[in-house]
N, C-alpha and C positions, 0 to 999 in steps of 0.2 A: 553501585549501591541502589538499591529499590527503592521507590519513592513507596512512603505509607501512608497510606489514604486516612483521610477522618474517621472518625470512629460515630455512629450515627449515636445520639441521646435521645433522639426522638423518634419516633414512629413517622416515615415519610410519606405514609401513605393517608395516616389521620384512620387510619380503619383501629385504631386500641387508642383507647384514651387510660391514663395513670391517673384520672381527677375522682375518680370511684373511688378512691382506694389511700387507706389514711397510713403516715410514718413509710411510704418508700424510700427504701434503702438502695433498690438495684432493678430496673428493669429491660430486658432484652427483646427485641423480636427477630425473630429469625424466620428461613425457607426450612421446614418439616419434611422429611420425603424416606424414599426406605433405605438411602445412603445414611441418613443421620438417625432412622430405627437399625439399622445395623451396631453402626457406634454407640448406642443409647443399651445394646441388646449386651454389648461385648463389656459392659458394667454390674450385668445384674452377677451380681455372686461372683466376682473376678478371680476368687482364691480357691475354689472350689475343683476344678480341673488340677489345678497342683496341689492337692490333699485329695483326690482320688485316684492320683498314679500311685503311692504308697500304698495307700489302702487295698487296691485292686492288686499290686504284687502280694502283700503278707495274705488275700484271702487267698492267691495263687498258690501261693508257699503250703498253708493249712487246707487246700485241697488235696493238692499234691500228697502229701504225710498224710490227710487222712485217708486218702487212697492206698494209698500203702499199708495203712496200720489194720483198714475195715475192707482189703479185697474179697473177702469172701462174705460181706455184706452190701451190694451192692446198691439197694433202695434205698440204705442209708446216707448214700453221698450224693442223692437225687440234689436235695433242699442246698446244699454246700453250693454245686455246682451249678444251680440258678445263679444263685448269690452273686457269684462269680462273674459268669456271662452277661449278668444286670450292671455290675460295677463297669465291665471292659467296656460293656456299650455306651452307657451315659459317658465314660468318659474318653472315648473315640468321638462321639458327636453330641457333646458339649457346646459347641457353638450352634449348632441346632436345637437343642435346649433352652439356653440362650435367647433366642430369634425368637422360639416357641410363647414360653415366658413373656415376650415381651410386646408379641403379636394380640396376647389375651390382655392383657396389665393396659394399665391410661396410656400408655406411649403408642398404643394401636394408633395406625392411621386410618381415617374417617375417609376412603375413597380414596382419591391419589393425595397429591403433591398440598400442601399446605401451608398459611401463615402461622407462627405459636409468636402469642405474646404470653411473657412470663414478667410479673411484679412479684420482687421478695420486699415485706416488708417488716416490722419488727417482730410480728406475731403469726403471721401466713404467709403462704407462697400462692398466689393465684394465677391459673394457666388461662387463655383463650385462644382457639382456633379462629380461620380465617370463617370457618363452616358454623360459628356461633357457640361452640360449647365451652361453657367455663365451667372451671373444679376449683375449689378453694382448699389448701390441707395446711390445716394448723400447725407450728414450727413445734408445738408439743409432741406432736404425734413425729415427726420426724427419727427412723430408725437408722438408718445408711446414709453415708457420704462416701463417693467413690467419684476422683479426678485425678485427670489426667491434662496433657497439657494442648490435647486439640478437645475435651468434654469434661463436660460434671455429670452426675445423675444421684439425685436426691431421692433415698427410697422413703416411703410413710408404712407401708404397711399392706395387707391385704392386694396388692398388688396394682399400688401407687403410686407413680414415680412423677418426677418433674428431672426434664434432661436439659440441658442448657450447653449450645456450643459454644469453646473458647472466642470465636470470629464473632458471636456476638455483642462482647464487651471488649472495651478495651484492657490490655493486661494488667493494669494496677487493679479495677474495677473487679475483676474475673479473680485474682486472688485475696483482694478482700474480701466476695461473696463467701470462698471455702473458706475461708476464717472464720468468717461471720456463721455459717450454718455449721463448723465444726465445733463452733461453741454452742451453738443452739442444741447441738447432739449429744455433747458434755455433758447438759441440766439435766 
């Protein structure tokens, strides 16, 4: 059986301090790098590649027929057959989408390798890098919850996120946060 390590409460580094910051509920720090912007990427829009294979067969289908029905219009089935090859590509490479999304979005990483301290507390989620930049977003403005049992990823909007890995917290901790901000997404 594996021994299971502590679960750290605290920042061991002393570089985030939690005393800024009123009504904490949960805070985590973690190593930020492009293994945990991959996994932060494979959240945005999760449902999205399985409701474009449908879609991209029935435009298939109503190309096909309208091929058939407009052969001797041919300019007509121009705009169809975009349509189409726009559908199969996005969703062929959907996890480059994905990646894309999230290379532009708060989840960019600032040069390489990174600290993220994340404080949830009753009314915001506030981020900071090892590199100095903090964002603050209101638990109002909160759109998306999407977890899973190695990440979370809290979307706000305009392309906002706060991602939080499961090894951060410990697992009672890690599923009362998604409780806690699945209600905060409720209001």
């Amino acid at each position: 059986m594996a021994k299971k390590t502590a679960v750290r409460h605290k920042d061991e580094s002393g570089e985030f301090d939690n005393s800024a910051y009123e009504n904490v509920r949960v805070s985590a720090t973690f190593d930020y790098n492009e293994v945990a912007l991959s996994y932060a990427a494979e959240l945005i829009a999760p449902n999205v590649k399985r409701t474009l294979g449908p879609i991209s067969f029935v435009a298939l289908i109503l190309l096909v027929f309208a091929a058939w029905q407009f052969r001797d219009q041919q300019t007509f089935l121009i705009a169809p057959a975009i349509i189409v090859m726009a559908l199969l590509f996005v969703w062929s490479n959907w996890n480059r989408v994905q990646t894309h999304v999230a290379v532009r979005s708060s989840l960019a990483l600032d040069g390489g390798s990174e600290r993220r301290h994340v404080v949830f507390c009753d009314d915001a989620v506030h981020t900071e890098t090892s590199g100095g930049k903090h964002e603050t977003y209101p638990l109002s403005e909160l759109k998306t919850l999407h977890a899973t049992d190695e990440c979370l990823l809290a979307g706000f909007g305009r392309r906002r996120y706060v991602y939080v890995p499961r090894k951060a917290l410990s697992e009672g901790r890690y599923r009362s946060l998604i409780e806690f901000l699945g209600e905060k997404r409720g209001h």
